[in-house]
N, C-alpha and C positions, 0 to 999 in steps of 0.2 A: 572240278566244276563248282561254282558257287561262288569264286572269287574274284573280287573286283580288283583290280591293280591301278596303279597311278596313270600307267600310258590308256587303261580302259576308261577312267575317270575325262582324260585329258583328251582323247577322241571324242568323246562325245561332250563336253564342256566348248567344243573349235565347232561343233552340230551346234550349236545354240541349246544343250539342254541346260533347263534352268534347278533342276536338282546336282546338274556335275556342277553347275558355277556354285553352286551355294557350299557346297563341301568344300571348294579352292577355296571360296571364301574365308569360310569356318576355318578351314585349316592356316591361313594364311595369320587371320585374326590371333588365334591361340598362339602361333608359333612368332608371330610379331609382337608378343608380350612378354615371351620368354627374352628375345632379341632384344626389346628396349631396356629391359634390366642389365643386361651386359652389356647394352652400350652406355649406360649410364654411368655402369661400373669401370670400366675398361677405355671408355673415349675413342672409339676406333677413327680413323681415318677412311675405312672402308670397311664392308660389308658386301660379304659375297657371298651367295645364296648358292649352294652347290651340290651336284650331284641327282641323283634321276627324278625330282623335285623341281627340275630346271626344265623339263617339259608340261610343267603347266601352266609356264610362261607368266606374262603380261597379271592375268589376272590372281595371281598369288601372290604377283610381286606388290602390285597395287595395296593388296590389303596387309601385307605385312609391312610397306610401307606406312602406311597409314597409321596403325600403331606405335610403330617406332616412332613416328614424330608427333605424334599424337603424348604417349608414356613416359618418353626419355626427356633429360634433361635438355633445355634450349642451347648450351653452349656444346652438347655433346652431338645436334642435330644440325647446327647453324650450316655447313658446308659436309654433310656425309652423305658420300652417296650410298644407294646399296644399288646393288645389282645383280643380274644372275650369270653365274657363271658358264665357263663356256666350254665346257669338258664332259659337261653329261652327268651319267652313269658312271663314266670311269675316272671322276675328279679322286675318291676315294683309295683307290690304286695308285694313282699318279702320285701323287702326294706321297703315301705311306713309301712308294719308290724314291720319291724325294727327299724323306727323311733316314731314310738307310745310306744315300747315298753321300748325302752330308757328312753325315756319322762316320761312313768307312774312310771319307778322304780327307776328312777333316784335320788341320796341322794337330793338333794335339795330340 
């Protein structure tokens, strides 16, 4: 008892509470500075926001875009999208499934 988790955050943030938006905010904010740095560095073509983070929707996505294009370089922003992925909670899994299996059938 005592603990707050992202889907308790994200319930009540869809309620209209304005102390949950403020956290997706804040969270969003900090975590879209670390991301504008690596897209600065990196140049991606895309940006996917993934894994149980991806239920806080709309409004986390908003503020970490907002940084990204706000922080990052203008030729690394000019056409990038970001988005949130669409795997959930289990993008994590998938993936690390994805890289084993590369690995085991790979010609090499």
């Amino acid at each position: 008892a005592g603990k707050l988790s992202a889907a308790d955050v994200a319930v009540a943030a869809a309620a209209g509470d304005a102390t949950s938006l403020d956290l997706i905010r804040e969270g969003g904010n900090r975590t879209g500075q670390v991301i504008a740095s690596l897209v600065s560095f990196f140049n991606p073509g895309l940006v996917v926001i993934g894994g149980g983070v991806t239920g806080l929707g709309h409004t986390l996505l908003a503020a970490l875009r907002t940084q990204v294009y706000r922080q990052s370089l203008p030729l690394a922003t000019g056409n990038l999208p970001i988005v949130l992925g669409e795997l959930g909670p289990t993008a994590g899994v998938i993936g690390a499934a994805r890289l084993i299996s590369d690995h085991l059938f790979s010609p090499a």
